[in-house]
KEMAR-219542 format. One record per residue: y, z, x of N, C-alpha, C in turn; residue in one letter; chain. Coordinates in pm, whole numbers, plus 32768, in hexadecimal, padded with zeros to 4 digits. Last residue first. Example, Ala and Ser with C-alpha at 12.3 -4.5 7.8 and 13.67 -1.06 7.14 Angstrom:
NODE  n_v  n_w  n_u ca_v ca_w ca_u  c_v  c_w  c_u rest kette
NODE 7F1F 82C4 8505 7F96 82CA 8557 8003 8313 850A    S     A
NODE 7DC7 830C 8527 7E3E 830C 84CE 7EB6 830C 8528    A     A
end
This chain:
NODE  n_v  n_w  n_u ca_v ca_w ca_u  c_v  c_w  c_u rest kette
NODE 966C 615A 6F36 9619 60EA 6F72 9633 603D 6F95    X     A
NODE 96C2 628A 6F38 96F4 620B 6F41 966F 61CB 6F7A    X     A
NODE 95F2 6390 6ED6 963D 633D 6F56 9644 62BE 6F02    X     A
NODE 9673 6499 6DC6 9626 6416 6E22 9644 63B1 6E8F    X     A
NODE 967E 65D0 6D29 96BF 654A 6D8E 9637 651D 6DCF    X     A
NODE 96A6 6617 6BDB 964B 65D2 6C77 9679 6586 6CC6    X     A
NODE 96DC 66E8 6AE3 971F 6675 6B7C 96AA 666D 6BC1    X     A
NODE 969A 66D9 6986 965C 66DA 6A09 96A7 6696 6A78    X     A
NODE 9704 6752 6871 9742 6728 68CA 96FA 672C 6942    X     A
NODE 967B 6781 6740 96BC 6785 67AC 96DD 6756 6800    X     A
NODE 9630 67AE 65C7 963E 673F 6627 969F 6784 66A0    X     A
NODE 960D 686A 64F8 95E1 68AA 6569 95DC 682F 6608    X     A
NODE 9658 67A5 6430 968C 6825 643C 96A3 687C 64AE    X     A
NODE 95B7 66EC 639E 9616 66C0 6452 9675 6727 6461    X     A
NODE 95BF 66CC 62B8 9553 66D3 62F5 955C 66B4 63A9    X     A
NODE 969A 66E4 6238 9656 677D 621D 95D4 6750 6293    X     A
NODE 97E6 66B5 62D0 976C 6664 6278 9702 66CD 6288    X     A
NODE 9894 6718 637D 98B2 6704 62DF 984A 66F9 6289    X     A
NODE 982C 66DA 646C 9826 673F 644A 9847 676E 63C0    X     A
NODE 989B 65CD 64C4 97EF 65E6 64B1 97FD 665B 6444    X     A
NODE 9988 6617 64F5 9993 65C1 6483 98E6 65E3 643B    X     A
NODE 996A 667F 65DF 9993 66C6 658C 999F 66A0 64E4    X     A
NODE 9913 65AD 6680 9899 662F 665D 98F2 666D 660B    X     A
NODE 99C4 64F9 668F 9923 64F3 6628 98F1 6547 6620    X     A
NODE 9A5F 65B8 6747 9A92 656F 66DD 9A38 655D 6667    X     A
NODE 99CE 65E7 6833 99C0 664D 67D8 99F3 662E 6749    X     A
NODE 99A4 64C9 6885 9938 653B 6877 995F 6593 67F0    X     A
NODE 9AC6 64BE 68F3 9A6E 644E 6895 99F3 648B 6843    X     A
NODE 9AB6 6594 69A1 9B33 658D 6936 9AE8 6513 68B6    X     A
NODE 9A2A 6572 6A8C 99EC 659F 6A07 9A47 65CD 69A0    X     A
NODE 9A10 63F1 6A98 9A47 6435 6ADA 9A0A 64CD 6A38    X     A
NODE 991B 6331 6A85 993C 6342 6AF9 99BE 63BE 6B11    X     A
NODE 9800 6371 69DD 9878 6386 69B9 98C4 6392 6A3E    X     A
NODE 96AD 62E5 699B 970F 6359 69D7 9799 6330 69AE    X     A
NODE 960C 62E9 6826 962C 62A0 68D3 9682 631A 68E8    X     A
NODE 9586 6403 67A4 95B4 637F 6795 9605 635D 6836    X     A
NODE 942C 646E 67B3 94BE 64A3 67B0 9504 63F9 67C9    X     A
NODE 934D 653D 676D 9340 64DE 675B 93E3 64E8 6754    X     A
NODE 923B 65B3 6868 929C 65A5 6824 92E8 6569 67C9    X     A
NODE 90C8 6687 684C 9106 65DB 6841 91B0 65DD 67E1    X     A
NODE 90C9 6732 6931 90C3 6739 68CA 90F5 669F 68AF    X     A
NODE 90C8 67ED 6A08 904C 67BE 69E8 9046 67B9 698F    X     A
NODE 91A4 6825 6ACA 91A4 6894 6A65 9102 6863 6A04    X     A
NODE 9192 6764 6B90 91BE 67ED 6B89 91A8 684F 6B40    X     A
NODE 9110 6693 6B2A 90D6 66E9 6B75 90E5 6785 6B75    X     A
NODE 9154 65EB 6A06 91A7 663E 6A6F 9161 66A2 6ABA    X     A
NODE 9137 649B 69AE 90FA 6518 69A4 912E 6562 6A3D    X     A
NODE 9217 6405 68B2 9211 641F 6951 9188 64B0 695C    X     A
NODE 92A4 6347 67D1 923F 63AF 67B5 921A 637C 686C    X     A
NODE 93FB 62CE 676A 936B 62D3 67D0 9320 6355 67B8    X     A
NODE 94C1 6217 667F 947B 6280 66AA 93F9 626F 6709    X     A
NODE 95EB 6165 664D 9562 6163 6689 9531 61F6 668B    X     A
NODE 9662 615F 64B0 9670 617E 657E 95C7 6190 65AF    X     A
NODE 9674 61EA 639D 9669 6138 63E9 967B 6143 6492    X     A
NODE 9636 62C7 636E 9694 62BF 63E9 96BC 6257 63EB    X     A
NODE 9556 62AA 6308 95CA 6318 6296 9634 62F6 62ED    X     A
NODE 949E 6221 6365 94CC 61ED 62D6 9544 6229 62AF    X     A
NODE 94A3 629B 6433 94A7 622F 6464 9504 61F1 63CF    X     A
NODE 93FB 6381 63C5 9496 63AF 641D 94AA 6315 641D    X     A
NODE 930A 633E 638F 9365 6370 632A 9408 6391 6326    X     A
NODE 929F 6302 6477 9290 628B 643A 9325 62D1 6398    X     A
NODE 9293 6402 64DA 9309 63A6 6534 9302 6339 64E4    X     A
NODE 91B9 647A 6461 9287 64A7 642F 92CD 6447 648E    X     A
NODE 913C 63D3 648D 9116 63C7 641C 91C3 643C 63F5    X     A
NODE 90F1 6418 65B9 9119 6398 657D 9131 638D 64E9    X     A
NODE 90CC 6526 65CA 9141 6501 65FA 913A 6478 65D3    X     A
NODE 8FAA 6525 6538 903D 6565 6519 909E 6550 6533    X     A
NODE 8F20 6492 65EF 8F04 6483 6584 8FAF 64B6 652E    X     A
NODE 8F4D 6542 66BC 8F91 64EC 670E 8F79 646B 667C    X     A
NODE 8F5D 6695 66B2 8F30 661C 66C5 8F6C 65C8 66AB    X     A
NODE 9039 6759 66C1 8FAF 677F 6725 8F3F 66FD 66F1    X     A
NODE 9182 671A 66D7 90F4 671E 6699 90B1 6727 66F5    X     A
NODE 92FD 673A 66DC 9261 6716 671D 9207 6733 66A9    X     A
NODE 9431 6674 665B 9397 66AA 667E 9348 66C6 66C8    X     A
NODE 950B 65F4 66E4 94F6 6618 6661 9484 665A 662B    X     A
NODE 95C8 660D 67E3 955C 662D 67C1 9559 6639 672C    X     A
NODE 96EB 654E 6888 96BB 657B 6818 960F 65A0 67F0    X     A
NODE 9705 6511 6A04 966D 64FF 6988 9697 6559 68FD    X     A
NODE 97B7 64AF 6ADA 97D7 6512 6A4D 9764 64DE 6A0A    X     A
NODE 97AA 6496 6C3B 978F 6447 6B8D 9784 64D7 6B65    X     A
NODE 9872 649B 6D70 9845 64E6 6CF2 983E 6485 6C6C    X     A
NODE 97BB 63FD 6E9A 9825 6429 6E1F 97EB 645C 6DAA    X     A
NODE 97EB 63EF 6FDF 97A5 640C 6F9D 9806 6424 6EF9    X     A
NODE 9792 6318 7116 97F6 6399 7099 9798 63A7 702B    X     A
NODE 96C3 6397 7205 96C1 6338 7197 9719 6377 7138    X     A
NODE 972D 63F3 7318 96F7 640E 72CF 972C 63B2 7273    X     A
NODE 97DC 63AE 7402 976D 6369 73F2 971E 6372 7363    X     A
NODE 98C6 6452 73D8 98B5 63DE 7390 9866 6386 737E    X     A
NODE 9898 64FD 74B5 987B 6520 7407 9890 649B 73B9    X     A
NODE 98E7 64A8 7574 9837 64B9 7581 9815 64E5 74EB    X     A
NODE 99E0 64B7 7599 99B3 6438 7591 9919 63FA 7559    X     A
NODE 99EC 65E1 75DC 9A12 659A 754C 99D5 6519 7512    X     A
NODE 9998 65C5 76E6 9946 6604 7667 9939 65DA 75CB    X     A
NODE 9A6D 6526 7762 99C5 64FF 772B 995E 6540 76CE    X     A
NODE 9B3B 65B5 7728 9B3C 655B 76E4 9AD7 6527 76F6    X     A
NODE 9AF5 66B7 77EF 9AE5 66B5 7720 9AD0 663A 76FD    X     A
NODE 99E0 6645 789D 9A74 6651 7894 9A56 6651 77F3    X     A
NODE 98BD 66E5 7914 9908 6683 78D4 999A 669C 78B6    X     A
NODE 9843 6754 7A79 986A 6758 79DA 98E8 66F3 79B5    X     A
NODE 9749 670C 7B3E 97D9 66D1 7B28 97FB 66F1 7A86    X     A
NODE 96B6 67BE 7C2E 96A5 67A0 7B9A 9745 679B 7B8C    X     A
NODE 9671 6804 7D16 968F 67BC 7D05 9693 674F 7C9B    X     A
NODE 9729 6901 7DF9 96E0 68FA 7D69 9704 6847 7D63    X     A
NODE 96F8 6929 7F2A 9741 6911 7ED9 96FB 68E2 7E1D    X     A
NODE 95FF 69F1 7FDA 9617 6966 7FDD 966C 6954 7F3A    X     A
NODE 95D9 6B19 8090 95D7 6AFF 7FFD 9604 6A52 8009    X     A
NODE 953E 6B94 8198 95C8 6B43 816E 9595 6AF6 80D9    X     A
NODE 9497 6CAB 8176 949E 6C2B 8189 9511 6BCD 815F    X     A
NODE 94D4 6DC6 81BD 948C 6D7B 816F 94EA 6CE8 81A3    X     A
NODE 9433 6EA2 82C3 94CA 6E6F 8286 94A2 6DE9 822D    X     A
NODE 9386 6FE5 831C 938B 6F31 82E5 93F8 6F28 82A1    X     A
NODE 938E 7084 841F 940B 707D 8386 93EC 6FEE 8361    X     A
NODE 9328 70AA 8515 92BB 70AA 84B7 92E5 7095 8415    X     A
NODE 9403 70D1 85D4 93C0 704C 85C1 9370 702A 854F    X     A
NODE 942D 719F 85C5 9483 71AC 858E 9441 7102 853E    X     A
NODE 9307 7297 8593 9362 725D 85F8 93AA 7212 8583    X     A
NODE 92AB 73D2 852A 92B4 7343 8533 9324 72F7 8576    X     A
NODE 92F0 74F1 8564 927E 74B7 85E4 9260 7429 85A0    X     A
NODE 9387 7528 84A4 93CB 754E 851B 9363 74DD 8584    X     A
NODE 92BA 7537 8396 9324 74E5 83C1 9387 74BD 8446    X     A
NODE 918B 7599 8419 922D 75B2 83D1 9258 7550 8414    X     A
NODE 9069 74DF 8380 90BC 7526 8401 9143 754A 83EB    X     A
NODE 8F90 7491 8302 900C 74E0 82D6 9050 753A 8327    X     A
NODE 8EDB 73D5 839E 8F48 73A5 8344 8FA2 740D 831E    X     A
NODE 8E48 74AA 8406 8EB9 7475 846B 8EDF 7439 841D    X     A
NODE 8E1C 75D4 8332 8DEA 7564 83A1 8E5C 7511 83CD    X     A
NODE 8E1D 772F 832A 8E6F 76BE 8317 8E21 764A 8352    X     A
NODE 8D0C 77DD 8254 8D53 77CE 82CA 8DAB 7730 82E6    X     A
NODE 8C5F 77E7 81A1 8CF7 77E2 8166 8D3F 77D1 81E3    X     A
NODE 8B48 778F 81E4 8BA5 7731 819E 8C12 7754 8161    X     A
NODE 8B13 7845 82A0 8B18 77C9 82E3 8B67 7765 8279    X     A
NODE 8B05 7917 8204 8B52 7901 8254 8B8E 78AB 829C    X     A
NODE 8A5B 78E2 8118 8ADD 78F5 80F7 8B4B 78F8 817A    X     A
NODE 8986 78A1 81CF 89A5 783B 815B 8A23 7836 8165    X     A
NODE 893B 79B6 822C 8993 7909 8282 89BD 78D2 8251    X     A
NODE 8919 7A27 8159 897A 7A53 819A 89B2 79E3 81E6    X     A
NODE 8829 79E3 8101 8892 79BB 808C 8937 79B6 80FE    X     A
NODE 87A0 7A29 81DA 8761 7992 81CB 87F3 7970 8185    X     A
NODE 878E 7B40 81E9 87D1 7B0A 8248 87FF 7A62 8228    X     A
NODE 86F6 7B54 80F2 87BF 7B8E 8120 87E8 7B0F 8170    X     A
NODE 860C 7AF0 814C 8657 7AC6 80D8 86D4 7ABA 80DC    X     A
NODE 85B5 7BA1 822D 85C7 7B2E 820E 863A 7AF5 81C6    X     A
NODE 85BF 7CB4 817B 8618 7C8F 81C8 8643 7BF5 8200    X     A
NODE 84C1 7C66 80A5 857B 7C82 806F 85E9 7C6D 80E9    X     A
NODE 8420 7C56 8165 8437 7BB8 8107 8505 7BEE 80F5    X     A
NODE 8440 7D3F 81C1 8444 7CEF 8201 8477 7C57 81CC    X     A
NODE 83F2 7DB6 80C7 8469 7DDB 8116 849C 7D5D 816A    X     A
NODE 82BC 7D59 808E 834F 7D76 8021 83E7 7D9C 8033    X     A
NODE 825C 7D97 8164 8264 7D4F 8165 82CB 7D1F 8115    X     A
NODE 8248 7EBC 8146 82C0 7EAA 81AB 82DF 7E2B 81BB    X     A
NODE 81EC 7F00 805A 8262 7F29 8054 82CD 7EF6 80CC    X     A
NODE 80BE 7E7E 80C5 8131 7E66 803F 8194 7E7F 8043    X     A
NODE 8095 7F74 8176 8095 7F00 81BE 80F8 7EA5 8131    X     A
NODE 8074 805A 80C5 80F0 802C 8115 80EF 7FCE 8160    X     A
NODE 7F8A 8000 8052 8000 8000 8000 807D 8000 8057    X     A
end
């Protein structure tokens, strides 16, 4: 049994000693973290000559010049006189608007809202627009008739 007890010491002293280098050998300084005093002056990397930018920005008046590429663009006045959720329906009040209006009517199916429209040509300025739509508005079945802008490119 005391042969056990001393082998149980021994391992333990071992051991100490084994954790003890560890911690000694690895908090101790190494030669990268030398003070500052014992680097030389030579060892100051200086960065590199930078080479002039060589991105040319635009003058306003090309910027400006760079908006007119775009396709103009203009405002139509669409009077709306309806939607419907079929396309059976929207012909059958645009065939009834056509008779009560004498004027063209289109039946359009509108993504947007996923419904078949049915509204009379555009109106180039919306003083023209709101003129018929207010006249629309007298008559009991063009009550809820509005006013759609869309602008479109010139073509």
């Amino acid at each position: 049994m005391w042969l056990n007890n001393d082998r149980k010491n021994m391992y333990k002293t071992y051991l100490f000693l084994l954790i003890a280098s560890f911690v000694y050998f690895g908090c101790s300084p190494s030669q990268e973290t030398m003070n500052e005093e014992e680097t030389k002056p030579d060892d100051v990397y200086v960065f590199d000559e930078i080479p002039a930018d060589t991105v040319q920005l635009q003058s306003e008046s090309a910027v400006e010049d760079s908006l007119f590429l775009l396709p103009p663009s203009i405002s139509k006045y669409y009077i709306q006189l309806g939607a419907f959720t079929t396309k059976e329906k929207a012909n059958v009040f645009a065939s009834s608007s056509r008779k009560t209006l004498k004027k063209e009517v289109f039946v359009k199916f509108s993504p947007d809202v996923e419904l078949f429209v049915v509204h009379l040509p555009a109106f180039n300025t919306r003083e023209e627009a709101e003129k018929l739509r207010n006249e629309l508005w007298k008559k009991k079945e063009f009550q809820d008739a509005f006013i759609l802008t869309i602008e479109e490119t010139e073509k």
